[in-house]
C-alpha positions in Angstrom: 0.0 0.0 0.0 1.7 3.3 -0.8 2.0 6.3 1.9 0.2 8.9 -0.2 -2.7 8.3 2.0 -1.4 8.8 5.4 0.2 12.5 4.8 -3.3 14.1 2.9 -2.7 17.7 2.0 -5.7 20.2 2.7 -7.5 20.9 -0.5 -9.5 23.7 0.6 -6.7 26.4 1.9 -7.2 28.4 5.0 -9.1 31.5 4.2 -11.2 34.5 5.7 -13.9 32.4 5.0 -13.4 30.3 7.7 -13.6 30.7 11.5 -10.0 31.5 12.9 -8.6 32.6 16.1 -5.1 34.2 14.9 -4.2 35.0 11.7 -3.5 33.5 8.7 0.0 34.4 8.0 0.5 33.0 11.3 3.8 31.0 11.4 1.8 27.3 12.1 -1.9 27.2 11.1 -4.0 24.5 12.1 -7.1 23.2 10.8 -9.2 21.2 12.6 -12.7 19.3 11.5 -14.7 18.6 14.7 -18.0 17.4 15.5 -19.4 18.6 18.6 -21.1 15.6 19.8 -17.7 13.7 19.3 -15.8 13.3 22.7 -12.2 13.1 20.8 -13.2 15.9 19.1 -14.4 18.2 22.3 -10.5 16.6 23.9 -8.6 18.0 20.6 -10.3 20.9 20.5 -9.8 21.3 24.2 -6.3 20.4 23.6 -5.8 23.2 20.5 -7.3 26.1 22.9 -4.3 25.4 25.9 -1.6 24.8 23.6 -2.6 28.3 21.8 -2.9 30.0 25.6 1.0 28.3 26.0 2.5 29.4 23.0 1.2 32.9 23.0 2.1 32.9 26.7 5.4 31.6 26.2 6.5 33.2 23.1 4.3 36.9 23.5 3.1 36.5 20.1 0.7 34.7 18.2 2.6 32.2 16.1 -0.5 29.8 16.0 -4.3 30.5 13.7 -6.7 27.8 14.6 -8.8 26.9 12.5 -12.5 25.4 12.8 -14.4 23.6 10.1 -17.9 21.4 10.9 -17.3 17.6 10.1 -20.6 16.5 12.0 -20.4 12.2 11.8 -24.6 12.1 11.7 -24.3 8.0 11.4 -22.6 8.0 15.2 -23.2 11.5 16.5 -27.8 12.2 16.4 -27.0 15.9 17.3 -23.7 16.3 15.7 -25.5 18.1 12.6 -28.1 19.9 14.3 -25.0 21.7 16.7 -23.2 22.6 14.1 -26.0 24.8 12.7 -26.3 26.2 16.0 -22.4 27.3 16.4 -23.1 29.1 13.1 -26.7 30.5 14.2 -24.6 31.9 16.6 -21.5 32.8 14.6 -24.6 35.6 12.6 -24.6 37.1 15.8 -20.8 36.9 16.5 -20.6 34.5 19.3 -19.3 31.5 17.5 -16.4 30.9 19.5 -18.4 31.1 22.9 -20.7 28.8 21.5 -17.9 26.5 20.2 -16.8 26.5 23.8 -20.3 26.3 25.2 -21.0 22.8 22.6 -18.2 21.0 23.2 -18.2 21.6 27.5 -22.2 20.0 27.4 -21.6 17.4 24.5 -23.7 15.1 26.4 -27.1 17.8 26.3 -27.7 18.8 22.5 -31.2 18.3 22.7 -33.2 21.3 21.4 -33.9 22.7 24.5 -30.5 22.7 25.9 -29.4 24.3 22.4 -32.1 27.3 22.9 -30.9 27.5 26.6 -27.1 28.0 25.2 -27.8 30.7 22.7 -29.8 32.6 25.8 -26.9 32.1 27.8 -25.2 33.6 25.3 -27.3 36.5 24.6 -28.2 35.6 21.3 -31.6 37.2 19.9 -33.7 33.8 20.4 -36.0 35.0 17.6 -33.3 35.3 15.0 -31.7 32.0 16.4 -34.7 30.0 15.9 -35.8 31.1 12.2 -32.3 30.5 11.4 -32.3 27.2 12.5 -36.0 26.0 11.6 -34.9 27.8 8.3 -32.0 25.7 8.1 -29.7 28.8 6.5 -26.3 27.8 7.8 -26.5 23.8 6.0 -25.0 24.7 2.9 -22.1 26.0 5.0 -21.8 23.3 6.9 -22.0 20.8 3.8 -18.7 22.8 2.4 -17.1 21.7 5.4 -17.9 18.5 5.1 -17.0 17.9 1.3 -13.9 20.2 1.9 -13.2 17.6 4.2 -13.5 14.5 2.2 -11.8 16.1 -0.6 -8.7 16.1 1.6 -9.2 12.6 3.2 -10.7 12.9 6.3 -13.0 10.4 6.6 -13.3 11.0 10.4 -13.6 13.7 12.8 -11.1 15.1 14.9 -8.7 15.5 11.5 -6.1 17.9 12.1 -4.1 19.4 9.0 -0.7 22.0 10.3 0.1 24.2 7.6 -2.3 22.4 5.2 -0.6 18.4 5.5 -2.7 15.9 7.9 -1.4 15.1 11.3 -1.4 11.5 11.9 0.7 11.6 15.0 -0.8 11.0 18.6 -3.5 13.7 20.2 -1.5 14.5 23.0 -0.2 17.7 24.2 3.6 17.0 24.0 3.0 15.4 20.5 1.1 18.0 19.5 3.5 20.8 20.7 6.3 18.8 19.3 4.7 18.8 15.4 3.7 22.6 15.5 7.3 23.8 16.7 8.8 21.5 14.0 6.5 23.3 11.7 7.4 26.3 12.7 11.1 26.2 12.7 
């Protein structure tokens, strides 16, 4: 079997488009596609956030863009779909970060009513949130993500690409530290 599968390069480049905490000409970007009912997926992301905290902590700057794309698994995950149209019901009305947060610390309540309790939380105009989402606006989004995705191999979610190549190694902090400060250097 040849190797060409293992090391997938990310088709669809990091742009504005997408939801980013840094800055693209960052010296490491990182990609991510995540499911918010995934546990994996709520540890990487987890994982992602402190390592960002570290490096800008350590080094003063921001040498690190994270990156956010919806790869909801709806053949595991019942909710997985449904929250990702909520982080982006949210992301109209600028909170998709705090929602991101919110999703993937109560991955075991997606129900409906938790989801309208989150955006509340949040401050969201519940109105707005709820046409959007009976509406389904934010699917087509979502469904980018998702053949983005496949178009660069991930057949799974958490997928991690830094600076555009898949990560295949462990998810584990010192791992994880280790390939972005190779990538960086």
């Amino acid at each position: 079997m040849s190797d060409d599968r293992s090391h997938s390069s990310l088709l669809v480049p990091p742009s504005t488009q997408d939801w980013m905490q840094g800055v693209l000409s960052a010296k490491v970007v990182l990609v991510m596609y995540g499911d918010y009912q995934c546990p994996r997926s709520a540890d990487v992301y987890k994982l992602i956030k402190a390592i960002k905290r570290e490096l800008s902590a350590a080094s003063g700057e921001d040498d690190l863009c994270f990156i956010f794309r919806h790869f909801p698994q709806t053949k595991i995950y019942p909710h997985a779909q449904r929250a990702a149209q909520v982080a982006e019901a949210a992301a109209a009305q600028g909170k998709f970060w705090l929602m991101s947060d919110t999703l993937f610390d109560h991955q075991q309540r997606l129900e409906n009513g938790y989801l309208v309790e989150y955006a509340n939380d949040l401050g969201l105009d519940i109105p707005q949130f709820l046409k959007e989402l009976s509406k389904q606006v934010h699917i087509d989004r979502i469904n980018e993500d998702i053949e983005g995705g496949i178009d660069s191999g991930v057949t799974t979610a958490p997928a991690l690409f830094i600076n555009n190549i898949q990560y295949t190694g462990r998810w584990r902090m010192t791992e994880l530290i280790t390939a972005i400060a190779t990538t960086s250097h």
